[in-house]
N, C-alpha and C positions, 0 to 999 in steps of 0.2 A: 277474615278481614285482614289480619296478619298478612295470610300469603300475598293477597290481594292490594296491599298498600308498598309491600315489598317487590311486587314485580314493576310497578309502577316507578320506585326508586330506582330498582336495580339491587337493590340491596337482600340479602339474606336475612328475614325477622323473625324464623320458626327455628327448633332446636328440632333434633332426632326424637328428644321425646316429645313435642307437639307431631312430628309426623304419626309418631308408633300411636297416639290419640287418636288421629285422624284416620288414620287406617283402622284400628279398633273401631271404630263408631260405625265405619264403613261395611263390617263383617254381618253380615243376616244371623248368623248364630250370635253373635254377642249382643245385637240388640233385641234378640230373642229371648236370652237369658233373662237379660234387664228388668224388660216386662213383664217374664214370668215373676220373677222374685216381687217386684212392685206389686203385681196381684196377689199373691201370697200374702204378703204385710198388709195386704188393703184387707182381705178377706178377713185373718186374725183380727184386726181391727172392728172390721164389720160383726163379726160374732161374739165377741166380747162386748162392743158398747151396745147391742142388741140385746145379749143377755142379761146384762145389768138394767136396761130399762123394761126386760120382760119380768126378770125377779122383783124391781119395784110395783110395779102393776100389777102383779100375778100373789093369788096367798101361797098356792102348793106346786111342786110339782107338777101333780096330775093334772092341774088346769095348764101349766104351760105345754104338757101331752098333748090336751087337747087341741090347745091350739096350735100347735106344731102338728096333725094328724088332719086339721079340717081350714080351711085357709078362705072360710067364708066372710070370716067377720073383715077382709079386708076391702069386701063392696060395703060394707054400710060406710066409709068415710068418715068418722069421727070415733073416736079414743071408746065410747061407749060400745060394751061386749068383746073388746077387744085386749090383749094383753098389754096393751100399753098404760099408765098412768094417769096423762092426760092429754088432749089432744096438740096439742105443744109437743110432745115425743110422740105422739102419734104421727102428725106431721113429717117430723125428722126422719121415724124410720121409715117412713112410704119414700121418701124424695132421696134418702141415701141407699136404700133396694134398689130405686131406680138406675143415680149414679154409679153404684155397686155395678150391678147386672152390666151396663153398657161400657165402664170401664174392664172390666175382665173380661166380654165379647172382645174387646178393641187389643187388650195385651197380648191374650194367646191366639190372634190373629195372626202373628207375630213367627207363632210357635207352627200355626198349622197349616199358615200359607205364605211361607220364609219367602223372599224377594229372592233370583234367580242370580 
């Protein structure tokens, strides 16, 4: 908007380091990076507050095995038989898997079909 209100004055409104921004954002590998790293942090994210609501729902281990081995109980649609607590976090994790899944398809997009 800068360059844009500046060429209109005549005037110079960008500094060298607004260009070197501008040119960075510009690079397909740097905003490749970006979005890799962003998925990364998403995913830690996503597996931690996943496994914190799978230990509260869950008594042992072996049952979070289980359910981690057999991924049926995510057709019955409610919190019952499933490793969640209650259908309230049941909820959350079905619609942030969703989010999850279609966000990290969309970053390393990025990665595996860099802009020419």
């Amino acid at each position: 908007m800068r360059k844009k209100i500046g060429k209109l004055r005549g005037v110079e409104l960008l500094t060298d380091k607004d260009y070197e921004i501008i040119e960075k954002n510009n690079n397909p590998k740097y905003i490749a990076k970006k979005y890799r790293v962003s998925s990364y942090i998403h995913l830690v994210l996503f597996i931690t507050v996943q496994a914190i609501l799978w230990v509260i729902g869950t008594e042992s281990l072996a049952e979070i095995k289980m359910y981690l081995s057999d991924f049926s109980w995510l057709g019955n649609g409610n919190a019952k038989g499933s490793p969640y607590p209650n259908d309230a976090a049941f909820a959350i994790g079905v619609i942030w898997g969703i989010v999850f899944i279609a966000d990290f398809i969309y970053s390393w997009a990025y990665t595996l079909f860099p802009k020419k």
